[in-house]
MOPAC internal coordinates of N, CA, C and O (Angstrom, degrees):
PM7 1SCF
backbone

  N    0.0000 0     0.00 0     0.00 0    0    0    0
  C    1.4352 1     0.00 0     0.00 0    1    0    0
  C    1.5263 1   107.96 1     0.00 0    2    1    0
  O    1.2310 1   118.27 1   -50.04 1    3    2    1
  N    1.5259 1   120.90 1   129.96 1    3    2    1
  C    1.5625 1   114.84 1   173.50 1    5    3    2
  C    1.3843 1   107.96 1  -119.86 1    6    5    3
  O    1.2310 1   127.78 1   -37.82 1    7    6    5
  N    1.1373 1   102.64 1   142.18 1    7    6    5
  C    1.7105 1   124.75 1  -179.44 1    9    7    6
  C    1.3661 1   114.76 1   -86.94 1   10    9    7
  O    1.2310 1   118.63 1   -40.14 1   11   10    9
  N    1.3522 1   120.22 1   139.86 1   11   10    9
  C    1.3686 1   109.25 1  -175.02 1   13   11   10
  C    1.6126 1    97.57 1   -92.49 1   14   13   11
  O    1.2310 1   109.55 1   134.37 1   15   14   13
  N    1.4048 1   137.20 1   -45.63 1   15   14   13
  C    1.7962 1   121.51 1   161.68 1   17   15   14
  C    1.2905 1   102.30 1  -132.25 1   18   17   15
  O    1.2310 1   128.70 1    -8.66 1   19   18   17
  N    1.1561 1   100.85 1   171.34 1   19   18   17
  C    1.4718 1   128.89 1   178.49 1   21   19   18
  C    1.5226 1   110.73 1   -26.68 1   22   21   19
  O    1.2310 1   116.03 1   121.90 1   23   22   21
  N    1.5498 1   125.15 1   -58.10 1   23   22   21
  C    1.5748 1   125.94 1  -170.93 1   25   23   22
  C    1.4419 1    94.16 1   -62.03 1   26   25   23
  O    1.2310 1   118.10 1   142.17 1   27   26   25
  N    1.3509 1   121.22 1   -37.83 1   27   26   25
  C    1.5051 1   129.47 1  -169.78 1   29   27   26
  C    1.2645 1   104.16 1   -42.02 1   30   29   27
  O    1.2310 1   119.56 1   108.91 1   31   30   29
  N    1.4529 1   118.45 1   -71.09 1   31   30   29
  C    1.4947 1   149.28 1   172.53 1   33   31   30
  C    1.6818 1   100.30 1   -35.44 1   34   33   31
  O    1.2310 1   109.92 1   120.33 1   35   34   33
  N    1.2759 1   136.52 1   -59.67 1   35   34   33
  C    1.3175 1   162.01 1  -149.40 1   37   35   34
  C    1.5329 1   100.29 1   -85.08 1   38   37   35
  O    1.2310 1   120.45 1   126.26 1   39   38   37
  N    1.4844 1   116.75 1   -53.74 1   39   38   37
  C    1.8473 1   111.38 1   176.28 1   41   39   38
  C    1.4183 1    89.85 1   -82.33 1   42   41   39
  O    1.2310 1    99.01 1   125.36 1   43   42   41
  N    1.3994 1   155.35 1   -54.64 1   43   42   41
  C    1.8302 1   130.68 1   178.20 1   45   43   42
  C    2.0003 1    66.43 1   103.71 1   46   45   43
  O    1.2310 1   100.74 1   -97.66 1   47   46   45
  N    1.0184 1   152.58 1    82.34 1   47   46   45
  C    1.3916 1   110.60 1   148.71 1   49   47   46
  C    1.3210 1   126.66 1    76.73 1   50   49   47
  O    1.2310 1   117.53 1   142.45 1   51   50   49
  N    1.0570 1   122.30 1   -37.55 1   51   50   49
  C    1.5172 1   129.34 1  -177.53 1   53   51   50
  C    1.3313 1   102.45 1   126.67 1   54   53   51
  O    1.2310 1   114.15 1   175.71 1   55   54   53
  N    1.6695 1   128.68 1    -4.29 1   55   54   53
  C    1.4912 1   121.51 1  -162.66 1   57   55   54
  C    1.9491 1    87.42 1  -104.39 1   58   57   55
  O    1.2310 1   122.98 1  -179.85 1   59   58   57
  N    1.3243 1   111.89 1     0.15 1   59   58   57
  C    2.0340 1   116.70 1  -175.06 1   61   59   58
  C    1.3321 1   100.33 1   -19.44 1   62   61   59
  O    1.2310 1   116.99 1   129.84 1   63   62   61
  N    1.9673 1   123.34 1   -50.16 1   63   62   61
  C    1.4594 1   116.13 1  -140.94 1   65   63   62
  C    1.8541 1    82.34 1   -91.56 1   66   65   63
  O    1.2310 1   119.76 1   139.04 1   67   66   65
  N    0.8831 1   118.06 1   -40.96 1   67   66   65
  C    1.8445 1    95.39 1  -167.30 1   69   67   66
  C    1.4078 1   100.23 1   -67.70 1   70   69   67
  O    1.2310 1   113.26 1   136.90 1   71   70   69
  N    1.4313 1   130.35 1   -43.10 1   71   70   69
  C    1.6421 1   138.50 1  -156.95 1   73   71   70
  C    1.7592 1    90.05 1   -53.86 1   74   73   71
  O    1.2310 1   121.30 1   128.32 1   75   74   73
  N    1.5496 1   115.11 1   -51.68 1   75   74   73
  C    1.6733 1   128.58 1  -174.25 1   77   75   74
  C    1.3357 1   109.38 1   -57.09 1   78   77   75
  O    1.2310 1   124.03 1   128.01 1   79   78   77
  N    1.2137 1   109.87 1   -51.99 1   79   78   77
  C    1.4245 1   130.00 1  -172.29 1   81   79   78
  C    1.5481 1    98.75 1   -60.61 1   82   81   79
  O    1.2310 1   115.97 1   101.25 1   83   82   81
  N    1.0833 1   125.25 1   -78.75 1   83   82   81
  C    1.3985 1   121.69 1   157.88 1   85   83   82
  C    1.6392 1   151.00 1     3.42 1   86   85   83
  O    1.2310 1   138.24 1   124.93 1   87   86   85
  N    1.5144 1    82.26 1   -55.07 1   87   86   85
  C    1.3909 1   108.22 1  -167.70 1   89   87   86
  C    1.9415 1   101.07 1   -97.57 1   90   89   87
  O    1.2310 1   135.21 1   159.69 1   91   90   89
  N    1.4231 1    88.17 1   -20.31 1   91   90   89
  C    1.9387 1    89.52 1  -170.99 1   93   91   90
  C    1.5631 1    96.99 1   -95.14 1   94   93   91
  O    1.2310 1   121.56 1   152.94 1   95   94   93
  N    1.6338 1   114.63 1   -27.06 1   95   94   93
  C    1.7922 1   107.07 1   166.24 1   97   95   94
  C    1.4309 1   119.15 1   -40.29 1   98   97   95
  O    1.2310 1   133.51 1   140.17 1   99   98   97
  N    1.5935 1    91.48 1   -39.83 1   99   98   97
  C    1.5833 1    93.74 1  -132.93 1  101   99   98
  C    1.9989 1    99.80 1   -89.64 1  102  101   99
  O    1.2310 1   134.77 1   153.16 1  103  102  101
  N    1.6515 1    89.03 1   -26.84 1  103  102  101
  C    1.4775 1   102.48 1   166.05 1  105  103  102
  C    1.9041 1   106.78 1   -52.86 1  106  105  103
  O    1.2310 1   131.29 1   103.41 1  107  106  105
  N    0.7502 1    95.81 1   -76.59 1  107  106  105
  C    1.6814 1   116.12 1  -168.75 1  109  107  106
  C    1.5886 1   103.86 1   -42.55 1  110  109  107
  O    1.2310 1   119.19 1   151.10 1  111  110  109
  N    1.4860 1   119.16 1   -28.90 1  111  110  109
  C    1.3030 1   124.31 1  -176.76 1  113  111  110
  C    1.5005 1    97.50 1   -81.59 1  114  113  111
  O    1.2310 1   111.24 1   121.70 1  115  114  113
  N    1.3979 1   134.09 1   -58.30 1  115  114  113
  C    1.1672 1   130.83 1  -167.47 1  117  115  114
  C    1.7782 1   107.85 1   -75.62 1  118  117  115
  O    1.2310 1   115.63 1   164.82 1  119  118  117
  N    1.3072 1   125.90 1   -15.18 1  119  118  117
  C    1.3448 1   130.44 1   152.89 1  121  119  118
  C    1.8099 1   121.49 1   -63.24 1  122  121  119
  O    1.2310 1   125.05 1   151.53 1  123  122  121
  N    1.0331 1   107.91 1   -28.47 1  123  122  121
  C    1.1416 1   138.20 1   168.59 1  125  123  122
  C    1.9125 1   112.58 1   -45.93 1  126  125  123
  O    1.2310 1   135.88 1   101.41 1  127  126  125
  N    1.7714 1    86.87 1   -78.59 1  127  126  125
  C    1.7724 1   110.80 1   162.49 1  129  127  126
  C    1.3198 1    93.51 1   -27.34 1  130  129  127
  O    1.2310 1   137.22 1    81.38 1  131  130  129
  N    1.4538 1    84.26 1   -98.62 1  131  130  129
  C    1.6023 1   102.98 1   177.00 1  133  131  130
  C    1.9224 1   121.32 1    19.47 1  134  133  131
  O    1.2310 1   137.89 1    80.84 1  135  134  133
  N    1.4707 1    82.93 1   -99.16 1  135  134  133
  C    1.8322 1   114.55 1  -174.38 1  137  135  134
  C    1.7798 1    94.96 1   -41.56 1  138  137  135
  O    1.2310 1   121.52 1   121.39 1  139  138  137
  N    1.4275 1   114.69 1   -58.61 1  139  138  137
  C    1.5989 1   120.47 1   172.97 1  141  139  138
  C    0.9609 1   116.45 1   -57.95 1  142  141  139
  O    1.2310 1   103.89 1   152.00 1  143  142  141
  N    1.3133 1   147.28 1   -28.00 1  143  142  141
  C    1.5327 1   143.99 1   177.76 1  145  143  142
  C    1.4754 1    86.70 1   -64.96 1  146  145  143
  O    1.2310 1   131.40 1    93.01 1  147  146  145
  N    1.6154 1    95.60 1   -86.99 1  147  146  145
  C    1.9925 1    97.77 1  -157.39 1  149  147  146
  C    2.0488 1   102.19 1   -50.49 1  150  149  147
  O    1.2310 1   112.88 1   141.26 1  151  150  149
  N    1.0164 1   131.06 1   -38.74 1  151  150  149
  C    1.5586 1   118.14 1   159.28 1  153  151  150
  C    1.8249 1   110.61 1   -19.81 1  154  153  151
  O    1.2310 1   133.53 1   108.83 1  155  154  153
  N    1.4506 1    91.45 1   -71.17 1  155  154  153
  C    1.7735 1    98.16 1   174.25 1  157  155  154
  C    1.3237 1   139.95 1   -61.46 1  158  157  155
  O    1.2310 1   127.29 1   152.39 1  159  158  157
  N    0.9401 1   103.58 1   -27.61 1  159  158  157
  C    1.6449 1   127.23 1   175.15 1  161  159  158
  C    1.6776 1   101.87 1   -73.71 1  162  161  159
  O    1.2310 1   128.95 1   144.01 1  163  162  161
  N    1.2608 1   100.37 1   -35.99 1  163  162  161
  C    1.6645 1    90.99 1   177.26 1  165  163  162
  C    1.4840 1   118.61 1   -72.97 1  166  165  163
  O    1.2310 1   131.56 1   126.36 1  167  166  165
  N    1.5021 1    95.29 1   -53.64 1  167  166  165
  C    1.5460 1   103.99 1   173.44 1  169  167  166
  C    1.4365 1   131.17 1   -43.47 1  170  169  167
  O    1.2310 1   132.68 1   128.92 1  171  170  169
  N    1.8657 1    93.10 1   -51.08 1  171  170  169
  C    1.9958 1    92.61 1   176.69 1  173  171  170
  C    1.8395 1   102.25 1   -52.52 1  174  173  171
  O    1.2310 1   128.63 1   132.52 1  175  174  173
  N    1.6149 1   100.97 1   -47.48 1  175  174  173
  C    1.4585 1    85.52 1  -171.25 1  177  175  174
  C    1.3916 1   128.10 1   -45.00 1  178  177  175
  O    1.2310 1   117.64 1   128.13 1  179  178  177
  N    1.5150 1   122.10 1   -51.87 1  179  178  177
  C    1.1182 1   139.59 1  -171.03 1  181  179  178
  C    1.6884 1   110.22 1   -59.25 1  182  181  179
  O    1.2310 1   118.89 1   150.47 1  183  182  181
  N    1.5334 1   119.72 1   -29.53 1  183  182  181
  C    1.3675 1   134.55 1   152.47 1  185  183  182
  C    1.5440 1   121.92 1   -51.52 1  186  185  183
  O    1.2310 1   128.45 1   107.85 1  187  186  185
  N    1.0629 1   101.33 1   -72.15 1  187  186  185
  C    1.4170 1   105.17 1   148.78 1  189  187  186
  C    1.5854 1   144.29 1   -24.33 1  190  189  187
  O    1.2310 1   122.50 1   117.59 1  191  190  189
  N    1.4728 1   112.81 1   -62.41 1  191  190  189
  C    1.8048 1   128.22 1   132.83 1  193  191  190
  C    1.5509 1   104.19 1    -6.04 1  194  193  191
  O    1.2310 1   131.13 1    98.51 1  195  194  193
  N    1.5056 1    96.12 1   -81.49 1  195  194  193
  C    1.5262 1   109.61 1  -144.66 1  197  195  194
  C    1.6619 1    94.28 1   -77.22 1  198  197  195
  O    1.2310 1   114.95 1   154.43 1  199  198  197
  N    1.1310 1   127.18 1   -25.57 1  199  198  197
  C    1.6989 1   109.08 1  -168.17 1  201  199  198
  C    1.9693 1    92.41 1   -90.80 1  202  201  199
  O    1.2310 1   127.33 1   144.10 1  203  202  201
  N    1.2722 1   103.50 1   -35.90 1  203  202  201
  C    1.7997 1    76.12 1   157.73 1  205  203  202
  C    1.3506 1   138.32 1   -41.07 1  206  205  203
  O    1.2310 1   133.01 1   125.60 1  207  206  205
  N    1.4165 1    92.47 1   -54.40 1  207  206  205
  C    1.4673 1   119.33 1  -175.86 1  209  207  206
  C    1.3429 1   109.71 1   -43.15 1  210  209  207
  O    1.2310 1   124.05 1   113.76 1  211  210  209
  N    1.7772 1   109.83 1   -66.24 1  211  210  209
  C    1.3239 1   111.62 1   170.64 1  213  211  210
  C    1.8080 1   118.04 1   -63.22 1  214  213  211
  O    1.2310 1   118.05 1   140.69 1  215  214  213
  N    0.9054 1   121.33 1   -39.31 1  215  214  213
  C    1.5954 1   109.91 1   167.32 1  217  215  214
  C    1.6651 1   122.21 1   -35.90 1  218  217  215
  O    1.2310 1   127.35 1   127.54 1  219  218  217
  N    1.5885 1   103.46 1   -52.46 1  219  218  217
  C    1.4504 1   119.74 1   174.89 1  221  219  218
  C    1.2701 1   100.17 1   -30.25 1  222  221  219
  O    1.2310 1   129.84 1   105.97 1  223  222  221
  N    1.8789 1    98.64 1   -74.03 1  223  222  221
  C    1.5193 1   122.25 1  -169.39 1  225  223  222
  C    1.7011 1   123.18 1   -29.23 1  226  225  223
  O    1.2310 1   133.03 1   130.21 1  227  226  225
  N    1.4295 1    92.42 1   -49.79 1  227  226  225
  C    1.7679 1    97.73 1  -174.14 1  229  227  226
  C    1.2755 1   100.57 1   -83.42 1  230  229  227
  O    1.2310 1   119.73 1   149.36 1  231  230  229
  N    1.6030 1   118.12 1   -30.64 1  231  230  229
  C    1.7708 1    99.53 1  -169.73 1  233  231  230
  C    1.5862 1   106.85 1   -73.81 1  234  233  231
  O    1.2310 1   112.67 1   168.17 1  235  234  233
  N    1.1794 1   131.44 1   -11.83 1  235  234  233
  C    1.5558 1   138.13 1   169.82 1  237  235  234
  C    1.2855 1   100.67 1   -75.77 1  238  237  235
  O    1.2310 1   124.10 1   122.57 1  239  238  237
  N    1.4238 1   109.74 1   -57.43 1  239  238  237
  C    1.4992 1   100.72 1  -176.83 1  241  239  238
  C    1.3933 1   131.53 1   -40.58 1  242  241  239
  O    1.2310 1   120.58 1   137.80 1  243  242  241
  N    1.7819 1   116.50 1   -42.20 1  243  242  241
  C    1.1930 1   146.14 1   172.79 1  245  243  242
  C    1.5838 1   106.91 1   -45.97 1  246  245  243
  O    1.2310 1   130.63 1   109.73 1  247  246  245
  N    1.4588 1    97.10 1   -70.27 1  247  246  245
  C    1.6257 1   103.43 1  -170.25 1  249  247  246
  C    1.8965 1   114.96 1   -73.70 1  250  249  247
  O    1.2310 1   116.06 1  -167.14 1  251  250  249
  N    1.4375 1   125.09 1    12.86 1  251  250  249
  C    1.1497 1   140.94 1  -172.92 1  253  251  250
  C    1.7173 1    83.78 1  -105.33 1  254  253  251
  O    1.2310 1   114.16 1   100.61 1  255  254  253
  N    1.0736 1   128.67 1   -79.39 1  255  254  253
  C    1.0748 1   129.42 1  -164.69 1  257  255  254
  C    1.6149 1   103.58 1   -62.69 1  258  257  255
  O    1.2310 1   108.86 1   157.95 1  259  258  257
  N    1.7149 1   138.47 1   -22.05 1  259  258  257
  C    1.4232 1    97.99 1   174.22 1  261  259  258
  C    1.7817 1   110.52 1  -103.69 1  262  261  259
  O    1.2310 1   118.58 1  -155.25 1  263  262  261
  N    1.4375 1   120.32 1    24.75 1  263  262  261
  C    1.3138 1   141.61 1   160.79 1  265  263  262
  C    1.4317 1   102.59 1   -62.87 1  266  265  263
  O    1.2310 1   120.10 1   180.00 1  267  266  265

């Protein structure tokens, strides 16, 4: 499809406000993903951290007590 200028391009036809509307949902939804993935990705890690952490803990603990 070619536009003769820019507003041309910008109303789509007359359908501009859903095509925008559309396109800014669908952004904001996959920004959305996004922000929640790396949210999660931090967290498992930081879960992760700590159940090491505690693993460490008891396997020292273990070998303290048969010393």
């Amino acid at each position: 499809m070619q536009f003769d200028s820019f507003s041309d391009f910008i109303a789509m036809g007359g359908y501009g406000f859903y095509v925008w509307l559309s396109f800014g949902t669908c952004a904001l939804i996959l920004l959305g993903i996004l922000f929640s993935s790396l949210r999660d990705k931090k967290q498992i890690l930081a879960s992760v951290e700590q159940q090491i952490a505690r693993e460490t803990r008891i396997k020292n603990s273990k070998q303290e007590q048969t010393s």
